[in-house]
N, C-alpha and C positions, 0 to 999 in steps of 0.2 A: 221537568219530570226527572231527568239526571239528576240534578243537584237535590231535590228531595229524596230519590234511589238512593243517593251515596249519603243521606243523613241518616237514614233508617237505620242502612248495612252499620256505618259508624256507630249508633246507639246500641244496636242487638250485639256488636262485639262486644264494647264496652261494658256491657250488662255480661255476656260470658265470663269475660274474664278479673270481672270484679265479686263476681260469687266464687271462685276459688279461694282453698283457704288450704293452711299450711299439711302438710302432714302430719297424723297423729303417730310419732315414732317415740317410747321413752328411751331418753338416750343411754346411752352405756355411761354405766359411774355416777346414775341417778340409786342415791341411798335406797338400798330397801329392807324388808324385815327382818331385824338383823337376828345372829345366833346368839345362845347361852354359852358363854365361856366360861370353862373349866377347867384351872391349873389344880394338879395334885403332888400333894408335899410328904415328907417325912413323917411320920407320926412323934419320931424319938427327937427330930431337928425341926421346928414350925418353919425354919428360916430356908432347908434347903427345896430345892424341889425334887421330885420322885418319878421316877421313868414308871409306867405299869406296862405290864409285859402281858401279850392276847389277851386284851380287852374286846367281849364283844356286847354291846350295847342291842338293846331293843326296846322299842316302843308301844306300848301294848296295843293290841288287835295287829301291829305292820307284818307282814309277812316275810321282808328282811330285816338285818342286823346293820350297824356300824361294826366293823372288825379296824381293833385300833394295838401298833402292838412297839412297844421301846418308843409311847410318846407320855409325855408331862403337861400334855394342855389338849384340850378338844373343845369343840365345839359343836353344839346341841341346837334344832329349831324347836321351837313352843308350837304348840295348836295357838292361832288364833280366834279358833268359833268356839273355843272353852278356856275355862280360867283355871286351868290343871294341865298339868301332860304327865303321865306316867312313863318309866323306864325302867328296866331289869338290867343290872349292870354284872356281868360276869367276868370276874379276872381267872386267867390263866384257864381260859375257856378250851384250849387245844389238849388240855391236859387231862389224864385216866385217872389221876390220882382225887388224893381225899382232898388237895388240895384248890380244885374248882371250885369258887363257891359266887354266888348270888346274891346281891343286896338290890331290894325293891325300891326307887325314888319317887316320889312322888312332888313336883315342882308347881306351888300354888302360884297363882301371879292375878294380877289385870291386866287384862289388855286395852289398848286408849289405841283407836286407828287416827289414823292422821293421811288424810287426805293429797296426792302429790300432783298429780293432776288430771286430762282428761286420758293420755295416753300411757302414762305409769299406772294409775288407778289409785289404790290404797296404800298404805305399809301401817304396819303396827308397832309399839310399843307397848314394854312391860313392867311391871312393877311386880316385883318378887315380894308376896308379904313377910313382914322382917318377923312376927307368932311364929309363923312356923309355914316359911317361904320353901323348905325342902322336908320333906318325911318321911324316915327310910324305916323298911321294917324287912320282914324275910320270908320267903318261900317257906311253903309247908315241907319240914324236914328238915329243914337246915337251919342251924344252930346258932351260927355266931355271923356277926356283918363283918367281915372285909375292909371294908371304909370305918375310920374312926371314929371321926368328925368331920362335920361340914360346917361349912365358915361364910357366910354372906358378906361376900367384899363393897361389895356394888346392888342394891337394889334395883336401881333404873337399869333395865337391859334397851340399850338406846341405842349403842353402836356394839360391832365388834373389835373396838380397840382395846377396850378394856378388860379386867378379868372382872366377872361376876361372883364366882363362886370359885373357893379353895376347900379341897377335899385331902382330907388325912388318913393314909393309910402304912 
C-alpha cells in the first residue's frame, strides 16, 4: 500500500511540474516598430546638413507636440492601423515674428506586420510609396512652405538605423 502511496505522490508531481512552461517575458533589445527617420540639409548645399531651430511637430487629432530645437535628424512613429499619418511641422515655433510658419506632411506608406512571438506580439513595417510617399501642402493662411524638398532615401522603413527621408530647407 506504501509503495503504490509513493507511486501516485511520484506521478501527480511529475505531472505538476512537467505542465510548467517558460515565462512569457519579451526581452529587452527584441526589435520593435521602428521610427521614420528624418535628417535635414541645406537647400543651397544638398551635401551639408542643417541644424533647425524650435521645431515643434504634431500629429493630427494628438493633443501633444514633439518640441525639437538645434537638431538635424529626428525621428517620427507611423500609425500602424492606417496607411497615412499626418504631421504639421512648425519651425521657429517659439517665435512672434512672421517668421513662424507651418508646413502640412502627409507620410503614405504600407504597413506588413510581422509577427515576433507569443510574448513581444507584433511589430510592423513600412513601405513609404515612392508616387508620392510624403505630401506637403499648407495651412489655410499661410503662403509659402518652409521645407523645400523632400527626398526619399530609403523606402523600407525597417530599422532605425538608417535615414528614411532627407528634408531641404
Amino acid at each position: 500500500m506504501k509503495k503504490s502511496l509513493m507511486i501516485f505522490f511520484l506521478l501527480i508531481t511529475t505531472c505538476f511540474f512537467s505542465s510548467c512552461e517558460k515565462d512569457d517575458i519579451c526581452a529587452d533589445g527584441t526589435p520593435t516598430t521602428p521610427r521614420l527617420i528624418i535628417e535635414f540639409y541645406s537647400k543651397d548645399n544638398s551635401t551639408v546638413r542643417k541644424l533647425v531651430a524650435n521645431l515643434k511637430i504634431q500629429g493630427e487629432g494628438a493633443a501633444t507636440t514633439l518640441d525639437f530645437n538645434q537638431v538635424d535628424t529626428i525621428e517620427l512613429p507611423l500609425k500602424t492601423n492606417e496607411n497615412f499619418t499626418n504631421y504639421s511641422f512648425n519651425i521657429n515655433s517659439t517665435a512672434t515674428t512672421a517668421a513662424n510658419n507651418t508646413d502640412l506632411l502627409q507620410f503614405n506608406y504600407i504597413v506588413n506586420d510581422i509577427y515576433v512571438s507569443r510574448a513581444c506580439g507584433f511589430k510592423s513595417f513600412f513601405n513609404l510609396n515612392l508616387a508620392n510617399g510624403v505630401v506637403k501642402t499648407n495651412p489655410d493662411g499661410d503662403s509659402e512652405f518652409w521645407i523645400e524638398n523632400i527626398e526619399i532615401i530609403k523606402s523600407n522603413v525597417e530599422t532605425e538605423e538608417d535615414v528614411h527621408i532627407k528634408m531641404y530647407f
